[in-house]
C-alpha positions as CSV (number, residue, x, y, z in Angstrom):
1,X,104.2,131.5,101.4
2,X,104.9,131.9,97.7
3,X,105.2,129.3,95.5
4,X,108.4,129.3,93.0
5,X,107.9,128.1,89.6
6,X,110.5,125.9,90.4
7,X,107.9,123.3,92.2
8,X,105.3,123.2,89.9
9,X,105.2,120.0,88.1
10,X,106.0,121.2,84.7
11,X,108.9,120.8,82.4
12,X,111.9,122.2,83.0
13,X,112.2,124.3,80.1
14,X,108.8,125.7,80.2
15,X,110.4,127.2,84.1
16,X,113.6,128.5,82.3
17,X,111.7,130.4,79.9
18,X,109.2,131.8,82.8
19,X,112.5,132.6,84.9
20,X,113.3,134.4,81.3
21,X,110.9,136.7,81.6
22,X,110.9,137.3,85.4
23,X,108.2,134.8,86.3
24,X,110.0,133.4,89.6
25,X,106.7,132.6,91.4
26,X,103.0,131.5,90.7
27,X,101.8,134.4,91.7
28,X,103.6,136.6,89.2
29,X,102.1,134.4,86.7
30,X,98.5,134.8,88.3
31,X,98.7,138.5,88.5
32,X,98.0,138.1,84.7
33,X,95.0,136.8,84.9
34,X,91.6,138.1,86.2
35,X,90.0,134.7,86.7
36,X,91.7,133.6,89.8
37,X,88.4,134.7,91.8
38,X,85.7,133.5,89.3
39,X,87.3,130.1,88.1
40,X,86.0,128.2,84.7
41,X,87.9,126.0,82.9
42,X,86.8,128.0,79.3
43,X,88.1,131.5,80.7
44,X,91.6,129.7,82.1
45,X,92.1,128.5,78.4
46,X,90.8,132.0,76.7
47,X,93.3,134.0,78.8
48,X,96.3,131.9,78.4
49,X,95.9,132.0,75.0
50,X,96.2,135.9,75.0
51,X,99.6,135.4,76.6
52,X,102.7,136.0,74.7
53,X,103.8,132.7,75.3
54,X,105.2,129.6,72.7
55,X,102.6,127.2,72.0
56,X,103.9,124.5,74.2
57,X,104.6,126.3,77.2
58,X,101.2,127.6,77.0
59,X,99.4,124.0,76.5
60,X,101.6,122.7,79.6
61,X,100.6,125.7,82.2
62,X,97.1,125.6,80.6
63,X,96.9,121.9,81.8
64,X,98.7,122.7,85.2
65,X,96.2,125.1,86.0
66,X,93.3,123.1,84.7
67,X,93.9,120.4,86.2
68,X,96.3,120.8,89.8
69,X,95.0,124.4,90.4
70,X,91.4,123.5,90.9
71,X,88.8,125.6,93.1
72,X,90.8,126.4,96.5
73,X,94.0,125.3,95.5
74,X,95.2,128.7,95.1
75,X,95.0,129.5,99.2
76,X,95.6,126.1,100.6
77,X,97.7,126.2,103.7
78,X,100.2,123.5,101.8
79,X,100.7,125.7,99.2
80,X,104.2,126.4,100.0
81,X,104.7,122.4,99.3
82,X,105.7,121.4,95.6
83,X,102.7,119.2,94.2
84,X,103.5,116.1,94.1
85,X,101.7,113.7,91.6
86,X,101.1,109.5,92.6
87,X,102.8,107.9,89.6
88,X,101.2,104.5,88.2
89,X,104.5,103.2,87.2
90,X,103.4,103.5,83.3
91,X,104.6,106.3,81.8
92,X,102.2,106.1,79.0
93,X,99.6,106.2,81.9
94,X,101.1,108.6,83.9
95,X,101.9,111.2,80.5
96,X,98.0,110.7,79.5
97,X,97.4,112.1,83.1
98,X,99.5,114.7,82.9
99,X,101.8,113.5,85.2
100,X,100.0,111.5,87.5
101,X,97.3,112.2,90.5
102,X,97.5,115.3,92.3
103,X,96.4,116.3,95.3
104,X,92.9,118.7,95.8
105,X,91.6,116.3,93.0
106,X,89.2,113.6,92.5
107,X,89.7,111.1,90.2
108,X,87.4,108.6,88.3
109,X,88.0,105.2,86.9
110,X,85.5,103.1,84.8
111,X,85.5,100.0,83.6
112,X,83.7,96.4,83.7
113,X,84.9,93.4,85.8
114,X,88.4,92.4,84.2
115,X,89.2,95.8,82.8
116,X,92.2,96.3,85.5
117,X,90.7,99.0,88.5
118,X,91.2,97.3,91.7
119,X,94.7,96.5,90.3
120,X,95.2,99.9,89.5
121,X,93.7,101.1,92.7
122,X,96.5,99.0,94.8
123,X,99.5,100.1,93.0
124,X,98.4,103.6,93.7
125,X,98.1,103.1,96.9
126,X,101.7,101.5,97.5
127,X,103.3,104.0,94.9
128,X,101.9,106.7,98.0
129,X,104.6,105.2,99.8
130,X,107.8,106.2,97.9
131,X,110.0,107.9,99.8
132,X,110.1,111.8,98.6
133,X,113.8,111.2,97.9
134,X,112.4,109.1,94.6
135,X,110.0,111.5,93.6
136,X,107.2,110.1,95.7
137,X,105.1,111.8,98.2
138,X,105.9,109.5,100.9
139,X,102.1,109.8,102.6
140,X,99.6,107.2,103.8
141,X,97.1,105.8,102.0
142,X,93.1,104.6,102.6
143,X,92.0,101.7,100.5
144,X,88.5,101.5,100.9
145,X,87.4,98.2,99.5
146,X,83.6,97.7,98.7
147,X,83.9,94.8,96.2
148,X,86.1,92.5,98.9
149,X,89.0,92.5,95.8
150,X,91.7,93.8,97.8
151,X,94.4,90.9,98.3
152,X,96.8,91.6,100.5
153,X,98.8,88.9,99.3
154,X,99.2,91.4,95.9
155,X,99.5,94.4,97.9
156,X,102.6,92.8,99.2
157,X,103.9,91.5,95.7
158,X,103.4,94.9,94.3
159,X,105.7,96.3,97.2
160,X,108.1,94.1,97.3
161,X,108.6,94.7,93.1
162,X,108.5,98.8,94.6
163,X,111.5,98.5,96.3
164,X,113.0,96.4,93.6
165,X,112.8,99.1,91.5
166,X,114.0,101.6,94.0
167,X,117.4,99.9,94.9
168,X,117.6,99.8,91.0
169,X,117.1,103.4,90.7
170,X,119.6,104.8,93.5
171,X,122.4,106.7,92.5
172,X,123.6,109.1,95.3
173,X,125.2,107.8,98.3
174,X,121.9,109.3,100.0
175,X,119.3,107.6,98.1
176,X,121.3,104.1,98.6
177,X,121.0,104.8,102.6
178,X,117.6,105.2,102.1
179,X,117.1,102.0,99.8
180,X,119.4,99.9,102.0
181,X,117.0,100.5,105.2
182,X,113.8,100.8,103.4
183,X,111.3,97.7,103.7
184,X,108.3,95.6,102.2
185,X,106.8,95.6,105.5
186,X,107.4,99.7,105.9
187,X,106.2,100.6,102.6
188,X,103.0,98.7,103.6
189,X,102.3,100.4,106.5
190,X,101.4,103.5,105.1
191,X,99.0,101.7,103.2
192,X,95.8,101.3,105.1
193,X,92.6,99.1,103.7
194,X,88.9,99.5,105.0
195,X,86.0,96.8,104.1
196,X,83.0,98.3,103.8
197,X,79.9,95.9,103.3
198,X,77.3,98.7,102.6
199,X,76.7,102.2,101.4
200,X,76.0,103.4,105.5
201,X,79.8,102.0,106.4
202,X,81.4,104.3,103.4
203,X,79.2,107.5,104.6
204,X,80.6,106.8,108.0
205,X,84.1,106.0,107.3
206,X,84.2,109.0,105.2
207,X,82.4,111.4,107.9
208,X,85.3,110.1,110.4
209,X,87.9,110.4,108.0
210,X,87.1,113.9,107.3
211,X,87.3,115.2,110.6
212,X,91.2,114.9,110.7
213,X,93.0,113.7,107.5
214,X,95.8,112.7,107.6
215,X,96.2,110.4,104.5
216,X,97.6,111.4,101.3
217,X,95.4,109.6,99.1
218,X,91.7,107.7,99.6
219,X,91.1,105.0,97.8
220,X,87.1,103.8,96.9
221,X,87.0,100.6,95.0
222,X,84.1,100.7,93.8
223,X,81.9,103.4,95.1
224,X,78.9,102.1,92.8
225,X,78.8,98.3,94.6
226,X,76.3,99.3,97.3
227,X,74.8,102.3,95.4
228,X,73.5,100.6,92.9
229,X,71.4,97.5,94.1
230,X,70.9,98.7,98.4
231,X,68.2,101.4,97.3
232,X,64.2,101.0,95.7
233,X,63.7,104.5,96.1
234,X,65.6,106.1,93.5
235,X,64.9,109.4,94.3
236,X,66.2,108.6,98.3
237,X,69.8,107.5,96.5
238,X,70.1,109.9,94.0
239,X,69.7,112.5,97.7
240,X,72.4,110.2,99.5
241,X,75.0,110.3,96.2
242,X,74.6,113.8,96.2
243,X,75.6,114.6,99.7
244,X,78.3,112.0,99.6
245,X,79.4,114.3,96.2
246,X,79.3,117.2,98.4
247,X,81.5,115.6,101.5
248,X,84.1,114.5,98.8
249,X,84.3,118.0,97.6
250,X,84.6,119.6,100.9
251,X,87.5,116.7,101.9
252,X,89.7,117.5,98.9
253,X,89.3,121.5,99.6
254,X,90.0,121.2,103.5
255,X,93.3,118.3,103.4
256,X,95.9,118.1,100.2
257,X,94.4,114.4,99.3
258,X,93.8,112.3,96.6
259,X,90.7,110.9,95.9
260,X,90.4,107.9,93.8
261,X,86.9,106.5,93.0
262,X,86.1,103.4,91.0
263,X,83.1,103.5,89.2
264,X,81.0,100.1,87.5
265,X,79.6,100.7,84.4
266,X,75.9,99.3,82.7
267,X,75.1,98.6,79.5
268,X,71.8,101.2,78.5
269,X,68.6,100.5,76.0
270,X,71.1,100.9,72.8
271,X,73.8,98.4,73.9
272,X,76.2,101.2,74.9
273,X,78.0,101.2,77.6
274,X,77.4,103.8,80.4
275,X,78.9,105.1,83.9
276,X,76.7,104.0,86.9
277,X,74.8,106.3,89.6
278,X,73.5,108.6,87.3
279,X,74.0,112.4,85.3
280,X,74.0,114.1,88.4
281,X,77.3,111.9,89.8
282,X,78.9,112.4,86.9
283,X,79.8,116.3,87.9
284,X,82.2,115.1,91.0
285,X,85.3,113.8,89.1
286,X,87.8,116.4,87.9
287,X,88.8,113.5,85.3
288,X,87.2,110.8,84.5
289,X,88.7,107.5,82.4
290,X,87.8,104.3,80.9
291,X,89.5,101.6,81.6
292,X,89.0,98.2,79.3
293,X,91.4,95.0,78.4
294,X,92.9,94.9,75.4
295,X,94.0,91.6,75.6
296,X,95.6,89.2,78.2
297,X,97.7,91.5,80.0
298,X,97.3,94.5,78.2
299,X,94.8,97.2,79.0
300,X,94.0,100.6,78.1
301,X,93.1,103.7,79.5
302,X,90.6,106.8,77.7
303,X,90.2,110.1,79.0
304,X,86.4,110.5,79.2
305,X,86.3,114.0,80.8
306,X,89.1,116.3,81.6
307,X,92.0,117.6,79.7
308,X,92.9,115.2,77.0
309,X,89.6,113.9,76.5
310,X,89.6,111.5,74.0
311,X,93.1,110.5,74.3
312,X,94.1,107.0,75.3
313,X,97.2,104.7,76.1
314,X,98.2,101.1,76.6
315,X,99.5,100.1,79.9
316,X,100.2,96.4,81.4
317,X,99.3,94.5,84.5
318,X,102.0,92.0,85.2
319,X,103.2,90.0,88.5
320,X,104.9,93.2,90.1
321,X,102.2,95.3,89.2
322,X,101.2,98.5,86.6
323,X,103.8,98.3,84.1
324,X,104.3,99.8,80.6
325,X,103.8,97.6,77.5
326,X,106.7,96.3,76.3
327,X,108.4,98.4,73.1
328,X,107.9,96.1,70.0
């Protein structure tokens, strides 16, 4: 099925000018360019460049297909469906990640104990739940908790503040039907949570997992817990992480998902701080951020690798969740 400009998630007026110049589908766009079989992130950039495009339609289809376009996603059997991002509820956040999380991507956050991840990692998973109407991608979620931080107590707070927000938001006739029988308790049970106690539980919840997805987004908070202190031979782990690497790959090319991996962080010889589980883990992420408090409730988010790298903004943890900071 062909894909109408009209789906991607890019500015309107970068798909009026496309529909301009009689770009009405991906395709026509990706006739253009002779990397579609050979992908690299340097070539996608090189070629767009030589397109007669304006600067900033060029920079927002260069990050589309950078970031959302990655690997298989040109023939995935969904496709057809527009790509739908899972929104943070800060819209600093969700501009510094172009949108939000896609699917057919992996995803890393870093960040020491306090710096905001498992907090993060359960608003995703409830913002999976908003009903397409609202712009969500109304799916199911896996929370995969490792560090025994999930709280189900917040899960429900950050819900309930959810649907707040989405009875606030309706305007059609339509979208108040939907608010007025939408629920805490049915926006929670599309959010699924997992306790894993070691690294031989995750492998095995992620083998079973990938024989029929059916979840929109997978949660791992945080994947390093078990990795880091369960092994003595270093050379057996780094093996096991790579495999694990390779079954996360092969999950986000086979089933339109999200994955969402929290990463620790260590302090090396010079007293800077440093992802966990090694160089080699470091290649799995599509995008990689750093997450760190700024002060009581504010924390910030950096772009490590991935489009933007370098960038950062300011986001805020209150009592109904990932919010932006207030304007001063």
């Amino acid at each position: 099925m062909a894909l109408p400009i009209t789906s991607l998630p890019i500015p309107q007026s970068t798909v009026r000018y496309l529909s301009s110049r009689n770009v009405v589908y991906l395709s026509d766009l990706l006739k253009t360019l002779p990397w579609l079989d050979s992908y690299n992130e340097e070539s996608v950039i090189l070629q767009m460049e030589e397109l007669n495009l304006p600067e900033v339609h060029r920079r927002l289809l260069t990050d589309f297909l950078i970031n959302h376009l990655h690997q298989t996603a040109f023939q995935a059997p969904q496709i057809g469906k527009k790509l739908v991002p899972i929104i943070t509820f800060s819209s600093s956040l969700d501009s510094l990640l172009c949108g939000g999380i896609f699917p057919n991507e992996i995803v890393e956050f870093l960040g020491e104990p306090g710096s905001g991840t498992s907090q993060l990692c359960m608003q995703l998973a409830v913002d999976c739940s908003i009903p397409e109407m609202f712009g969500g991608r109304a799916c199911k979620s896996l929370l995969i908790d490792c560090n025994g931080d999930t709280c189900n107590i917040r899960l429900k707070q950050m819900a309930k503040a959810t649907l707040t927000h989405l009875n606030l938001i309706a305007r059609s006739a339509e979208e108040k039907d939907i608010t007025s029988k939408l629920t805490v308790d049915e926006l929670l049970s599309k959010v699924y949570t997992a306790r894993c106690t070691n690294y031989t539980q995750l492998i095995a919840l992620i083998n079973t997992v990938s024989k029929d997805c059916n979840y929109g987004a997978i949660i791992i908070d945080a994947l390093a817990t078990h990795f880091r202190h369960e092994f003595e031979d270093m050379r057996q782990r780094t093996n096991i992480i790579a495999e694990f690497s390779n079954k996360l790959h092969k999950l986000c090319i086979d089933a339109p998902v999200s994955l969402i991996i929290v990463n620790q962080v260590r302090m090396d010889g010079e007293g800077s701080i440093q992802p966990c589980l090694g160089e080699s883990w470091s290649h799995t992420a599509t995008r990689r951020i750093f997450l760190r408090r700024v002060s009581t409730d504010v924390y910030s988010a950096t772009i490590m690798k991935g489009k933007r790298s370098g960038e950062t903004a300011n986001f805020r943890i209150s009592s109904r969740g990932i919010r932006d900071c207030p304007a001063h």
